[in-house]
N, C-alpha and C positions, 0 to 999 in steps of 0.2 A: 504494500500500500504506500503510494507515494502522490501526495497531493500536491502539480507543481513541480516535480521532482526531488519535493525534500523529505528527506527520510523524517518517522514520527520517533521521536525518542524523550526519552525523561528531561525534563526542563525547559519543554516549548512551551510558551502561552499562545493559547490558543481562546476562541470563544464555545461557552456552553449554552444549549437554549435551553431555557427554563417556561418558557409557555408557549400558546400556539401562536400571541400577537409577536413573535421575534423577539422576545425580553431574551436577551443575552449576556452572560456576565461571564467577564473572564474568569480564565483557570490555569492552572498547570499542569501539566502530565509528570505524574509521579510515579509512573509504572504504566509497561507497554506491554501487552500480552501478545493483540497479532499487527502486524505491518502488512498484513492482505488484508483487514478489515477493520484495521485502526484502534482494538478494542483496546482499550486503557485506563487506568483509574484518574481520576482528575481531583486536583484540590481545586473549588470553585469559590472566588474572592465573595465577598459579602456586598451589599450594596450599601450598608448605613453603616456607622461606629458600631450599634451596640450588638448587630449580628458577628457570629463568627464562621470561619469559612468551616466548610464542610468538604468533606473529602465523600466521591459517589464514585462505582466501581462499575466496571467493566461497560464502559459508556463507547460507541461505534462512531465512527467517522462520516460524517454527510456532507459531504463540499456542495452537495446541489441544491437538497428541495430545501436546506436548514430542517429536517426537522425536529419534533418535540424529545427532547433527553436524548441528543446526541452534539458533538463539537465539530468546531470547522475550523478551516484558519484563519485568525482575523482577518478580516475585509482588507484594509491598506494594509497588511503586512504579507499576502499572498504570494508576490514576490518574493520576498525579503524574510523568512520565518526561520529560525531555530538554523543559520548558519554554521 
């Protein structure tokens, strides 16, 4: 799995969707299972101060439709990701 040509590995940020309106919040990949199907654990940042990030597992890679509880690469960083 190579979206763009960049390999998925531990320590990319990438975007998670969290509902169907496109609410996405970043995350980290903290663990890569497959590179044919992106599947990964993600630490996903919080939106406000008093939340804390959450870590959600074996989360799949959707570069097309975005959909619900899965990550992509950020938008302007598609290029440019986890060099």
């Amino acid at each position: 799995m190579k979206a763009k040509d960049n390999e998925i590995k531990e320590g990319c940020v990438v975007h998670y969707v969290l509902s169907e309106q496109e609410h996405h919040r970043p995350a980290v990949i903290v663990k890569v299972w497959s590179q044919n199907t992106g599947c990964s654990d993600l630490k996903v940042f919080p939106d406000q101060d008093k939340d804390r990030c959450s870590t959600v597992k074996s989360v799949f890679f959707n570069g097309g439709r975005r959909a619900l509880y899965t990550w992509h690469w950020m938008e302007r960083l598609e290029e440019v990701v986890c060099d």
